[in-house]
C-alpha positions in Angstrom: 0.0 0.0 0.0 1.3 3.8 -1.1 1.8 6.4 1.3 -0.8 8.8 0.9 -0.8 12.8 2.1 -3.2 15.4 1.4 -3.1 18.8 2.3 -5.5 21.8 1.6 -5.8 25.3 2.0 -8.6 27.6 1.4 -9.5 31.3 2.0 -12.2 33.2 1.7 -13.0 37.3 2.6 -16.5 37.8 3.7 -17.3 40.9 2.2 -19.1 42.2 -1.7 -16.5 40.5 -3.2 -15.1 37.4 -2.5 -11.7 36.0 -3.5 -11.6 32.2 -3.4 -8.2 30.2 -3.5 -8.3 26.7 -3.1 -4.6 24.6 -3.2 -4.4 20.8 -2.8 -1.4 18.8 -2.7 -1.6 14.7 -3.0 1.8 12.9 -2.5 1.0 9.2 -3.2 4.1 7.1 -3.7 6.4 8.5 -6.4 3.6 10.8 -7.9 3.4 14.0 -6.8 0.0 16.2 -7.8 -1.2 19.2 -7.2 -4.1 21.6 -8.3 -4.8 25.1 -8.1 -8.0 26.7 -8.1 -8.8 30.8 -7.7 -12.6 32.4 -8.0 -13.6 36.0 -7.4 -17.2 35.8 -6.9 -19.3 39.4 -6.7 -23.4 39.7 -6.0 -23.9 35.5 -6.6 -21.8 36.2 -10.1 -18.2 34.4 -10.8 -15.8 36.6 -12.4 -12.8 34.7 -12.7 -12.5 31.4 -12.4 -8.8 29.8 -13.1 -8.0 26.0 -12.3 -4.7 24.1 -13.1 -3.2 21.1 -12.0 -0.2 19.1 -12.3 1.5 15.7 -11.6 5.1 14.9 -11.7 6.7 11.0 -10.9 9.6 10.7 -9.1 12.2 8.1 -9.8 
């Protein structure tokens, strides 16, 4: 059985407008992955929305 770690982060500003980050790293064996995710939500509607990921292997 793999090792497995996750870890995430999140933030958040109550207020009109709200910037939303979101990070997740997954280390699961010699794989390494992570993802990025960023909103800015204002009045119920998303302005920006930008997600990425990526996964690297380790020899």
């Amino acid at each position: 059985m793999l090792p497995r770690v996750v870890a995430k982060a999140f933030s958040s500003f109550p207020s009109d407008l709200i910037l939303f980050r979101k990070f997740k790293l997954i280390w699961e064996g010699r794989i390494l992955t992570w993802d990025v995710e960023y909103m800015t939500i204002q009045k119920n509607k998303i302005l920006h929305h930008l997600s990425f990921g990526q996964a690297l292997l380790f020899s």
